[in-house]
N, C-alpha and C positions, 0 to 999 in steps of 0.2 A: 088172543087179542088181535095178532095179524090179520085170522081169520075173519073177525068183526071189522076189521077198518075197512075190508076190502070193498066195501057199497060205500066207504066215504067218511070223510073227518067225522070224530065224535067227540064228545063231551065224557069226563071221566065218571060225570054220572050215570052215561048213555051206556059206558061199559060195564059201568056197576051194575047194572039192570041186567043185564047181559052176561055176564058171569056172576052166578046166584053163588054166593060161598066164599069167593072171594073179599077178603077185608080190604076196606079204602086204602089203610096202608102200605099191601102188597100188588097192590092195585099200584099204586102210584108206584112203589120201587121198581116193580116189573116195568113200567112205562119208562121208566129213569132208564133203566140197565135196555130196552130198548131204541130210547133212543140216542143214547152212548155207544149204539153197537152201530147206529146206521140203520135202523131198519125202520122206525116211525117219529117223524115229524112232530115239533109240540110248538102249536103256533098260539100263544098270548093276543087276546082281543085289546086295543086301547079303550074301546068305550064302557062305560058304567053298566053292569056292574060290569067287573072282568072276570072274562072267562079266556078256557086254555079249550082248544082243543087238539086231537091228535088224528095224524092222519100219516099214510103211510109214504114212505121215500121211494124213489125209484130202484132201491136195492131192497128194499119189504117186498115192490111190489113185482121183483122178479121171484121173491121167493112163490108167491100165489102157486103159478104152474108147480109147484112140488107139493105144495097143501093140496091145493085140488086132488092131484093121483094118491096124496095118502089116502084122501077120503072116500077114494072111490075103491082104492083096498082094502079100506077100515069097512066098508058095508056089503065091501064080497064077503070078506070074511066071515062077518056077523052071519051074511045069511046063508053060507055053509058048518057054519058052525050049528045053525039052528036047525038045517038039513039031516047033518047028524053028528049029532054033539062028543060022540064017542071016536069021532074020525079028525076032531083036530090037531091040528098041530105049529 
């Protein structure tokens, strides 16, 4: 979810769409327990209809720089693993 806020507030539809498989439910707890940790923002619209959206705090958004280098180990990895699948580890 951090990873999706990072281009910007969304709507819990927006990350419904965005995490296929995930139920509205744990969808919404994860958000809860998110932003009970400090890490994303859940800003309430006043105007009709109302909407929430979420967006990341200045402590989510220090986490980024450490998401990023997972991902950028998560896809060496992959493509040494596909290099030769009997050499990893």
């Amino acid at each position: 979810m951090l990873w999706h806020l990072k281009d910007g507030p969304k709507r819990h539809g927006e990350l419904a769409e965005l995490l296929p498989g995930v139920s509205p439910k744990v969808l919404s707890e994860r958000l809860d327990g998110l932003e009970n940790r400090g890490l994303v923002l859940r800003a309430p619209t006043v105007a009709f209809p109302r909407r929430v959206t979420y967006s990341l705090s200045l402590k989510g958004t220090e986490l980024l720089s450490i998401l990023d280098r997972l991902e950028l180990w998560s896809r060496r990895d992959h493509r040494a693993a596909a290099r030769s699948p009997d050499q990893t580890s």
